[in-house]
C-alpha positions as CSV (number, residue, x, y, z in Angstrom):
1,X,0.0,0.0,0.0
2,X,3.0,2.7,0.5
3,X,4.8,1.7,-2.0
4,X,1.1,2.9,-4.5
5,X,0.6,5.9,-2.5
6,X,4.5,6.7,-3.1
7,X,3.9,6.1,-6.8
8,X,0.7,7.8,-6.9
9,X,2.5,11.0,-5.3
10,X,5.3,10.8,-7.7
11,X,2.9,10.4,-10.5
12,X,0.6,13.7,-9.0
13,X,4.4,16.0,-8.2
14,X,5.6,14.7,-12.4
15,X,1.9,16.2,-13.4
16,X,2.2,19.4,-11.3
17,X,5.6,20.0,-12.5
18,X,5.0,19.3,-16.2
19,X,2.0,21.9,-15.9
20,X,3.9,24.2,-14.3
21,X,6.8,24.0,-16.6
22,X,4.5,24.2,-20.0
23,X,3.1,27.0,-18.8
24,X,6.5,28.6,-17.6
25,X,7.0,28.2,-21.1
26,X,4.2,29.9,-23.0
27,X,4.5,32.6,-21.0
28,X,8.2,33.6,-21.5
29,X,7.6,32.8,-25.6
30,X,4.6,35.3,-25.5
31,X,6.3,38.1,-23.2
32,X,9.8,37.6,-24.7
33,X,9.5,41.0,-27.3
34,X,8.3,42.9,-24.4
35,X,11.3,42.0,-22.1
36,X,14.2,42.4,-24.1
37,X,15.9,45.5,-23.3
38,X,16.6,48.1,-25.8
39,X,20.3,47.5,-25.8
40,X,19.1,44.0,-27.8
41,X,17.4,46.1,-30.7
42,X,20.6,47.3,-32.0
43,X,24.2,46.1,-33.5
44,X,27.0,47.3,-30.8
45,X,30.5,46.5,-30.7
46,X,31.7,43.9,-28.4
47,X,32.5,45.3,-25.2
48,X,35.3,42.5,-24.6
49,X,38.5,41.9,-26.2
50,X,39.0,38.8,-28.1
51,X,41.7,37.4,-24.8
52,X,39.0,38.8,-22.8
53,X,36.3,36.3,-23.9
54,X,38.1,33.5,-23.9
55,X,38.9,34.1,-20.5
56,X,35.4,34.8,-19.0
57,X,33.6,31.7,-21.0
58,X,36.2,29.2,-20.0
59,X,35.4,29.8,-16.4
60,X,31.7,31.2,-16.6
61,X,30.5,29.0,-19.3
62,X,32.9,27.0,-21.4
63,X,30.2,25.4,-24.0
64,X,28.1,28.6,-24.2
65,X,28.0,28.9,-27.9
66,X,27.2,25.6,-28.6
67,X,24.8,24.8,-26.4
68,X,20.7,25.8,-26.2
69,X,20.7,28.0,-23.1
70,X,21.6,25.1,-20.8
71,X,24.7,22.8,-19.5
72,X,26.3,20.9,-17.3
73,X,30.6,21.8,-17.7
74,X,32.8,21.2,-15.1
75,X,33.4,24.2,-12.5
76,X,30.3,26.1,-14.2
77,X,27.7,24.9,-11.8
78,X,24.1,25.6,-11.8
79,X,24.3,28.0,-14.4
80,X,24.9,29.3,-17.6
81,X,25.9,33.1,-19.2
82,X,22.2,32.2,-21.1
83,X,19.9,31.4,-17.9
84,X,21.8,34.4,-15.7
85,X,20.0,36.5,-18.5
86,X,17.3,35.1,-18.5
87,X,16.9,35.4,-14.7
88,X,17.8,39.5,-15.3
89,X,15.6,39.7,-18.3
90,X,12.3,37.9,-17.6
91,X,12.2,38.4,-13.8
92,X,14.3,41.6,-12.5
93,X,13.9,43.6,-15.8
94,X,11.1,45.4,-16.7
95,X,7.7,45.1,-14.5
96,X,4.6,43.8,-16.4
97,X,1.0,44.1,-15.6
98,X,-1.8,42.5,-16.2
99,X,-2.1,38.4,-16.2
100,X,1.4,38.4,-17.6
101,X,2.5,40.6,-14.5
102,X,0.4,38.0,-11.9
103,X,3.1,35.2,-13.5
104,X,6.0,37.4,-13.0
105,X,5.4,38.1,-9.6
106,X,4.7,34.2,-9.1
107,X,7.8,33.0,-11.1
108,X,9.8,35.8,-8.6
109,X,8.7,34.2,-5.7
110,X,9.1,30.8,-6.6
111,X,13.2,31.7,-7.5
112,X,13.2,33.6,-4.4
113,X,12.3,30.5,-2.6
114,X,13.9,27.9,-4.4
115,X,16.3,29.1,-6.9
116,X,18.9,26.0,-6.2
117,X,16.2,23.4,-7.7
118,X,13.7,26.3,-9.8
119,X,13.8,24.6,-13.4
120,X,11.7,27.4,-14.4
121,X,14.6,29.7,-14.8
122,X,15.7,27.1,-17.3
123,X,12.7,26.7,-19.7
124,X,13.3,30.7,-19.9
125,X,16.8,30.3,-20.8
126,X,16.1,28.0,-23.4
127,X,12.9,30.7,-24.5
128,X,15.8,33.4,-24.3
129,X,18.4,31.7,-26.6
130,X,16.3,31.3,-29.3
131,X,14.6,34.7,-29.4
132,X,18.5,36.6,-28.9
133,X,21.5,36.0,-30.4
134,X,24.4,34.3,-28.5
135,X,26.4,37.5,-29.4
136,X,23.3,40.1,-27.7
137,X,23.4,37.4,-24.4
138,X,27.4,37.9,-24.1
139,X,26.5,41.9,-24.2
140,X,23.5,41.5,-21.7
141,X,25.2,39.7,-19.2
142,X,28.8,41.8,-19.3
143,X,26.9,44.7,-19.4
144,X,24.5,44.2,-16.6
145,X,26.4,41.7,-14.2
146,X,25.9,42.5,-10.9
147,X,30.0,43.3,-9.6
148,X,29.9,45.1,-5.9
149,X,29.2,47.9,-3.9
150,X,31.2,50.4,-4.5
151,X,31.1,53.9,-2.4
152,X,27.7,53.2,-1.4
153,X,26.8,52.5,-4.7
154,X,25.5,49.2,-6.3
155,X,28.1,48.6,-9.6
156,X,25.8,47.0,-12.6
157,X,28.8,45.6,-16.0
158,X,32.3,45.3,-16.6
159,X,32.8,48.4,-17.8
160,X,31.7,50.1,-14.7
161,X,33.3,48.1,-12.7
162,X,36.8,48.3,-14.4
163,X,35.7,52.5,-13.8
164,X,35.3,52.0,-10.0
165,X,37.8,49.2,-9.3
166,X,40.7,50.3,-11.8
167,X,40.1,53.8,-13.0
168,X,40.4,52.3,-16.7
169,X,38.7,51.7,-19.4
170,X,37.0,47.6,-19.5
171,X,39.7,47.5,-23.2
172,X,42.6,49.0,-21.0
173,X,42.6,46.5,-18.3
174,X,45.3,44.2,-17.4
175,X,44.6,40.3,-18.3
176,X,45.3,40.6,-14.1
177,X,42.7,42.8,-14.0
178,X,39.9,41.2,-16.0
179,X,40.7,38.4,-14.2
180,X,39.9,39.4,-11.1
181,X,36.4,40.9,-12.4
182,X,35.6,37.3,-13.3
183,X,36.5,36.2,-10.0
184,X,34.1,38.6,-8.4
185,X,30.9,37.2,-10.4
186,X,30.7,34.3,-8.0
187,X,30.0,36.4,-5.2
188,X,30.9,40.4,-5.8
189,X,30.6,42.0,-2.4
190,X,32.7,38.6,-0.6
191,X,35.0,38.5,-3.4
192,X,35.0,41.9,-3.3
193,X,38.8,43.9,-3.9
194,X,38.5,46.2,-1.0
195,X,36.5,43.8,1.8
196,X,37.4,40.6,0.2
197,X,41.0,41.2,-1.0
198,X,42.4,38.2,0.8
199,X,39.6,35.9,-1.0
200,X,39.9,37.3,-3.8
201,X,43.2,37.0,-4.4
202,X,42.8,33.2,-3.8
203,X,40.1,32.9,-5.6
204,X,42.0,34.9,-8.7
205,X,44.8,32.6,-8.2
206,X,42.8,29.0,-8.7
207,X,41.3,31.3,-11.6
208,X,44.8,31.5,-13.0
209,X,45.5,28.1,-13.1
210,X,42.2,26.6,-15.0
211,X,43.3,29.2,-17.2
212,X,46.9,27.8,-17.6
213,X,45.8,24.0,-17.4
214,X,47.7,23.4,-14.2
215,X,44.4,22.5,-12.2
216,X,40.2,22.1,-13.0
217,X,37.2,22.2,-11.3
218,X,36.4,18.8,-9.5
219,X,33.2,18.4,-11.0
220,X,30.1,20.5,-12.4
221,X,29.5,21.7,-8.7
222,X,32.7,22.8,-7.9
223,X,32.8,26.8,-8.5
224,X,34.7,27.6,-6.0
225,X,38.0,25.6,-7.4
226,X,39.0,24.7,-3.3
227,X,41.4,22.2,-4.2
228,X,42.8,24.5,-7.0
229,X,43.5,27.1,-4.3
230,X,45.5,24.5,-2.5
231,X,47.3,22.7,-4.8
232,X,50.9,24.5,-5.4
């Protein structure tokens, strides 16, 4: 008798989150235009260097342009350059109203609560990458990354954050530099160069040496490279 009223609560919780996910779905494909920030409508220049690409997608997201919006690459954890967009974009971007506004206040909530295990965020993601270029996500997210508080003031992009943290230009950074702006996305006011410096430096060092082949993550959920940090 457990055993079919386990099966039979499986069965009802694979239902509920086949609904939920369907309908996750239509709504991002139907909202997706509205979303999209202006920035998206037009043809910019990159705002990385060629070296400064490389460096960001082997650590952020190592498969980004060939994959859908989602993946599972060693050190990269739960997510990808596409779905951290797609968080920013469908749920912290602009506010909607209406029934379309209801969902977005839902779909908030529910990643408030449980953003570890939300596979919402993902069916976005994969809404995202095949309504914006893979070129228009890199732009989005090095644009908008969240990177510190900085003088009392919250620091939104790479190139504001190269102005705060180095008084340069994001193109007349060190490779050092950059570096340790990529070591910050993990956690920008712990890994922070003024009240983190002595993680941060750690953390740019184990950077340093996925970069140079010396050490790699120890699987998809290792993001914070510990045993890179410690091996010599």
């Amino acid at each position: 008798m457990y055993l079919k009223v386990s099966g039979k609560v499986l069965l009802g919780i694979a239902v509920a989150l086949s609904i939920y996910l369907s309908i996750t779905a239509i709504w991002a494909s139907l909202i997706v235009s509205d979303v999209l920030p202006e920035v998206t409508k037009s043809n910019k220049q990159s705002l990385l260097t060629i070296e400064q690409e490389k460096i960001l997608l082997k650590i952020e997201d190592p498969t980004f342009y060939e994959h859908a919006g989602l993946d599972i690459s060693e050190g990269q954890g739960l997510t990808t350059i596409t779905s951290s967009v797609a968080r920013n974009v469908f749920l912290f971007g602009e506010n909607l109203s209406g029934a379309a506004g209801s969902f977005q206040s839902l779909y908030r909530g529910v990643f408030k609560c449980c953003k570890r295990i939300d596979l919402g965020r993902d069916i976005m993601a994969l809404v995202l990458n095949q309504n914006l270029s893979k070129e228009q996500q890199l732009q989005l997210f090095v644009s908008s990354s969240y990177m510190g508080g900085y003088k009392g003031r919250q620091i939104k992009g790479f190139p504001a954050a190269a102005s705060s943290y180095f008084k340069k230009s994001l193109s007349d950074i060190t490779e050092d530099e950059f570096i340790t702006l990529v070591a910050m996305l993990k956690a920008p006011n712990y890994f922070h160069p003024t009240k983190g410096a002595k993680q941060l430096k750690t953390r740019v060092s184990s950077i340093k040496k996925i970069l140079a082949g010396t050490c790699k993550p120890r699987g998809w959920l290792d993001t914070e490279y510990k045993y890179c940090a410690g091996n010599a």
